[in-house]
C-alpha positions in Angstrom: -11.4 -2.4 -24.6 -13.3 -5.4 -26.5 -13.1 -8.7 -25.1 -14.6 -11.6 -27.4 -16.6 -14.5 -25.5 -17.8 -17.4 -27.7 -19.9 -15.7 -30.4 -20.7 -12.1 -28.8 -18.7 -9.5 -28.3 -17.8 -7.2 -25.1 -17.4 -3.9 -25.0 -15.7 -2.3 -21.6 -15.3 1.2 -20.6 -13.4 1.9 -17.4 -14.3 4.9 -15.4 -13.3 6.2 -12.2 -15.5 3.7 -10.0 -16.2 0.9 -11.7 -16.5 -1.1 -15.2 -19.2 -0.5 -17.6 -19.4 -3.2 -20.2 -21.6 -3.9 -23.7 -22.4 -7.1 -25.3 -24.6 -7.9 -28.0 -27.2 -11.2 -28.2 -28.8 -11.0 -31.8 -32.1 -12.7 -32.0 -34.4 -13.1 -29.3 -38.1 -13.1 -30.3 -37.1 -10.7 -33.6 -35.0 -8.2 -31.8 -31.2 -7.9 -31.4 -30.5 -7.2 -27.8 -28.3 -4.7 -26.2 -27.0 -4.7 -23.1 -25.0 -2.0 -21.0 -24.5 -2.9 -17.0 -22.3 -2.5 -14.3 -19.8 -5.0 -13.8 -20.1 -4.5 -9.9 -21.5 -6.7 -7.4 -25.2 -5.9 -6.9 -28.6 -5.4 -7.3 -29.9 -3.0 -10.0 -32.7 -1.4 -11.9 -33.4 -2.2 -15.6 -34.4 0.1 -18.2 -35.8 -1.6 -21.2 -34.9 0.8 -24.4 -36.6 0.6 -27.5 -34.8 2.8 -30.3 -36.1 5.2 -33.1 -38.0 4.1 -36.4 -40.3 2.0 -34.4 -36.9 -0.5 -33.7 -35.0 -0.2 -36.5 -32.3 2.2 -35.5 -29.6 0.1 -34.1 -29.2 0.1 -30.6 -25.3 0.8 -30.8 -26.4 4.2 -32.7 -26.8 5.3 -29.0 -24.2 3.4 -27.0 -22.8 6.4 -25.7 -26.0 7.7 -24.2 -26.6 4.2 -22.9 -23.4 3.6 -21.5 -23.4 7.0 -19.5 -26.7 5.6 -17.9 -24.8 2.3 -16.9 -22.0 4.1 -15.6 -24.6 5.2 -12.9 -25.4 1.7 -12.2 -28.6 1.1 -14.2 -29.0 -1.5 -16.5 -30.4 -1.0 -20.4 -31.4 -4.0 -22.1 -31.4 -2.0 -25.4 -34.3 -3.9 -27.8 -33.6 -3.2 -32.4 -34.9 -5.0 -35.3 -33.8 -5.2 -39.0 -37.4 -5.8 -40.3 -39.6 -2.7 -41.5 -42.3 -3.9 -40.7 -45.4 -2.3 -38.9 -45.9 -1.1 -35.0 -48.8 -3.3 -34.4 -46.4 -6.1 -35.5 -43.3 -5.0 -33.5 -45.7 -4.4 -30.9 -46.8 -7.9 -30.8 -42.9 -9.2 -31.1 -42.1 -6.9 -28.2 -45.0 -8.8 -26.2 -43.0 -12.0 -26.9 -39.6 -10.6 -26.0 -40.9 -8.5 -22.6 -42.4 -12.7 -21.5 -39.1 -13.9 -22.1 -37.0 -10.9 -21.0 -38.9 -11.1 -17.3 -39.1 -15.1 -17.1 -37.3 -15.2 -13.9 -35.6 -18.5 -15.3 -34.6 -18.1 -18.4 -34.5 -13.9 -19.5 -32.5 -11.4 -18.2 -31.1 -13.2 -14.4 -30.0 -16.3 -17.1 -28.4 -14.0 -20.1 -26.5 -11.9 -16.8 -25.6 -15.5 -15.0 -23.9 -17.3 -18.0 -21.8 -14.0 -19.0 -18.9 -14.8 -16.5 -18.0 -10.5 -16.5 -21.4 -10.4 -14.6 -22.1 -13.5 -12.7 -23.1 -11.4 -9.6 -25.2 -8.7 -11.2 -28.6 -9.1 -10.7 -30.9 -7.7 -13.4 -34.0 -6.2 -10.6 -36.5 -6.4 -12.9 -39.1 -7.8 -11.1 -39.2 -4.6 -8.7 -37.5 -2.1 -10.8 -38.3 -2.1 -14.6 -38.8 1.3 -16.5 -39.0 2.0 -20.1 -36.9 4.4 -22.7 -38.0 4.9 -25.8 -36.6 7.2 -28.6 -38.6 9.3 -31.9 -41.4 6.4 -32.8 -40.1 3.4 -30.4 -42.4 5.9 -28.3 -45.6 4.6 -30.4 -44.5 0.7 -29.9 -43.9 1.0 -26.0 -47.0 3.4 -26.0 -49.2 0.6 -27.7 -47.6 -2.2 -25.6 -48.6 0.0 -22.2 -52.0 0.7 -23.5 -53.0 -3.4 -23.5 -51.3 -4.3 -20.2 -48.5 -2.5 -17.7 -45.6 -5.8 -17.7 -46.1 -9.2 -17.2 -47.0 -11.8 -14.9 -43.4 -11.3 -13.5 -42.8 -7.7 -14.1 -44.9 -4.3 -13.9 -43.3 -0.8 -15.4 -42.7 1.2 -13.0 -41.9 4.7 -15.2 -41.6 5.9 -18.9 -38.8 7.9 -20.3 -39.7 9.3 -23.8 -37.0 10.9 -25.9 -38.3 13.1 -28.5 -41.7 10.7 -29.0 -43.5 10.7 -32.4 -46.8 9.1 -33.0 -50.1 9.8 -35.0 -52.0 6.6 -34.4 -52.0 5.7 -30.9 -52.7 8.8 -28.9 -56.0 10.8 -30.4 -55.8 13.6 -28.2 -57.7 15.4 -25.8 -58.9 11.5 -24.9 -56.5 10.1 -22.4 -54.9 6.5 -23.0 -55.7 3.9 -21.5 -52.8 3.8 -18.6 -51.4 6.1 -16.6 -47.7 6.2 -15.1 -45.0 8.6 -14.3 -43.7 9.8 -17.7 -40.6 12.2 -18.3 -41.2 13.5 -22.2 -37.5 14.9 -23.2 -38.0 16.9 -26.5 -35.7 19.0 -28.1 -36.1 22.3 -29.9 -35.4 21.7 -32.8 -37.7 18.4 -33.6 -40.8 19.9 -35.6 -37.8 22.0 -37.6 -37.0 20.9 -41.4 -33.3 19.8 -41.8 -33.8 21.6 -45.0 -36.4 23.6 -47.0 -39.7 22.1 -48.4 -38.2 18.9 -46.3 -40.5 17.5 -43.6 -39.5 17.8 -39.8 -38.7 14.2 -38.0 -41.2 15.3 -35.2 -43.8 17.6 -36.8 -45.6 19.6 -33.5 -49.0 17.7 -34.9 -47.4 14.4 -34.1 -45.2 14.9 -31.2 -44.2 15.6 -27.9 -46.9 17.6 -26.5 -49.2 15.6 -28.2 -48.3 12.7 -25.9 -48.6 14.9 -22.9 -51.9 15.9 -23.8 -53.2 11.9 -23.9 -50.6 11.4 -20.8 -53.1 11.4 -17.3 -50.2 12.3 -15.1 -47.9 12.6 -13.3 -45.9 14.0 -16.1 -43.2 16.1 -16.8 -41.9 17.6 -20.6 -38.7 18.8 -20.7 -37.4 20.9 -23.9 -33.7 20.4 -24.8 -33.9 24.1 -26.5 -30.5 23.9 -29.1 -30.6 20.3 -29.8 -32.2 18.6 -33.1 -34.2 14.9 -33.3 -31.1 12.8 -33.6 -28.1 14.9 -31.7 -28.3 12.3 -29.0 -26.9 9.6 -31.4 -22.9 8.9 -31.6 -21.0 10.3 -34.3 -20.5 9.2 -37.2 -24.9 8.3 -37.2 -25.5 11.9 -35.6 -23.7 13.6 -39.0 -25.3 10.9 -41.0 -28.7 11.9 -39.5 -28.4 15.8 -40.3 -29.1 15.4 -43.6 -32.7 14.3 -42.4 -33.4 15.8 -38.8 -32.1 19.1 -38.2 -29.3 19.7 -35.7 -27.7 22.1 -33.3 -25.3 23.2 -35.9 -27.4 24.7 -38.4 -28.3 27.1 -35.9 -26.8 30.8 -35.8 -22.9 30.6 -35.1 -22.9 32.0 -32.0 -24.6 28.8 -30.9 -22.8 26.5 -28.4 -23.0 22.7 -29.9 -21.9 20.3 -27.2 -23.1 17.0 -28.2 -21.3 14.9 -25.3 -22.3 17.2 -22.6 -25.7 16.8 -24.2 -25.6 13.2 -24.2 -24.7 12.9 -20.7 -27.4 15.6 -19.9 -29.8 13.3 -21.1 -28.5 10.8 -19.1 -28.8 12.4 -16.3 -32.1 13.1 -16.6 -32.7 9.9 -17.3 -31.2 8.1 -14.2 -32.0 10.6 -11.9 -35.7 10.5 -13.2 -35.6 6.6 -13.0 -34.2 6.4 -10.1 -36.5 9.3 -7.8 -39.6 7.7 -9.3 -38.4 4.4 -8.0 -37.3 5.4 -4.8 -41.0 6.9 -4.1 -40.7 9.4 -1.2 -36.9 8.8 -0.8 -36.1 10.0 -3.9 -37.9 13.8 -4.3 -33.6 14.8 -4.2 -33.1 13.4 -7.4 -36.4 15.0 -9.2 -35.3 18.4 -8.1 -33.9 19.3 -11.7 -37.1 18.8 -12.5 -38.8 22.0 -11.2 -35.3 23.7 -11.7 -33.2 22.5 -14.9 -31.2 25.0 -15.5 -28.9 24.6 -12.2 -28.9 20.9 -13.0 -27.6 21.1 -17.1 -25.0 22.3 -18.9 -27.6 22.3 -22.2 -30.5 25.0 -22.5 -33.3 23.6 -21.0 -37.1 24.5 -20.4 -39.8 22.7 -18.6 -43.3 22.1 -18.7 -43.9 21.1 -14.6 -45.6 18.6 -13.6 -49.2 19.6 -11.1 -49.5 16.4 -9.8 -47.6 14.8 -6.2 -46.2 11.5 -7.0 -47.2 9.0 -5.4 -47.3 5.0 -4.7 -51.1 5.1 -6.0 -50.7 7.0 -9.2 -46.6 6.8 -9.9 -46.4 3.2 -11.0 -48.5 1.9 -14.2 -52.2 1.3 -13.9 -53.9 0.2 -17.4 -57.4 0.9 -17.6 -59.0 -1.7 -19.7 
């Protein structure tokens, strides 16, 4: 269902429970915004998402991912940019938007108080903020978390990477400069050529484990084994995308391709994850597919465990000037 209000349009999708809605605000410090919530009354996380190419994927390239993690009652303020332009700069940009986005007068309470489909949804970013990042949106949010964990108003609690690719911010073995609880979700099929003599989207040398190596901990990197770079985006951009990132269906025929269970595996992962790191020592329940995915997903899945016990002192961001 699309309702139009003023100049921005609404997106709705009714489930069994409750109303999960979409609307877009374009410019805001350089970035279109995003946002997928909850229509309930209530008081929820927020998940600020940055997409692939460093921003310039659009952020409705993913709206069924993202609207599978609002249908669990977790906001995404999903952050694009039409400009291609460097990291450094979107970095800076993304600085801008996170002191507006966390103003507790004028961001993300205002934008949720003057939509009249969400008057009493509170946007908890003050005490529940995590990050989400796909393919080189990683290296922005990585940068950004290297400076400084938030704002004056707002400190990032977690950091869910999606496939992260990088070759200027992280130098392993040497450890960056923060440390926070970090879920890497990679998939098997990122350092893989969509065709011969073609590069990969995520080369081994600039990816994935490449951030978990320069990641202190804790940290967890989970391998979604028969899925490419881009399957997580909606069709038609997925198809578009194969003829650059390789994809579950190139693989032998006998392979089972289910993007939408995939999709909402990876949301899954994502909300549980979110929401066990936020929850502390309440919350171990929903990191048990951690330790075992496989009774948790209906994709293939593998995972590098994590050694360390989270806890208050070392789960949340510290940045180490």
């Amino acid at each position: 269902m699309k309702l139009a209000f003023g100049a921005v349009l609404f997106y709705s999708v009714v489930t069994a429970y409750s109303v999960t809605i979409h609307w877009s605000v374009p410019s805001i410090t350089s970035f279109n915004v995003d946002i997928y919530t909850t229509t309930d009354d209530g008081i929820y996380p927020v998940i600020i998402f940055m997409t692939g190419f460093e921003g310039l994927v659009p952020a409705s390239f993913y709206s069924n991912l993202l609207t599978k993690i609002a249908d669990q009652k977790i906001i995404v303020i999903a952050v694009s940019q039409i400009q291609n332009i460097t990291a450094e700069y979107v970095e800076k940009k993304f600085t801008q938007f996170m002191v507006f986005i966390t103003n507790p007068t004028k961001g993300a309470k205002k934008l949720f108080k003057n939509n009249p489909l969400t008057k009493t949804v509170i946007p908890d970013i003050e005490n529940q903020l995590a990050f989400l990042a796909h393919s080189a949106g990683c290296h922005v949010l990585t940068l950004y978390l290297t400076k400084r964990c938030g704002t004056k108003n707002a400190q990032v609690k977690l950091f869910v990477m999606m496939d992260p690719v990088d070759g200027y911010v992280t130098h392993p073995p040497a450890k960056l400069s923060f440390n926070t609880s970090v879920l890497i979700m990679s998939t098997g099929l990122d350092a893989r050529a969509a065709y011969p003599g073609e590069p990969a989207c995520a080369p081994d040398s600039m990816s994935n484990n490449r951030f978990y190596q320069c990641l202190s901990g804790p940290k967890w990197l989970l391998n979604f084994t028969n899925y490419g770079h881009a399957d997580m985006l909606d069709e038609p951009a997925r198809v578009g995308n194969n003829i650059i990132c390789s994809t579950c269906s190139q693989l032998p025929i006998a392979t089972t391709c289910n993007y939408e269970k995939f999709r909402q595996d990876e949301a899954n992962a994502i909300v549980n994850f979110t929401q066990g790191i936020l929850n502390g020592i309440n919350g171990q329940q929903q990191l048990q597919f951690l330790q075992q995915p496989q009774l948790y997903f209906s994709s293939r899945v593998t995972i590098k465990p994590n050694i360390q016990e989270v806890k208050p002192s070392n789960g949340f961001c510290q940045h180490y000037p």
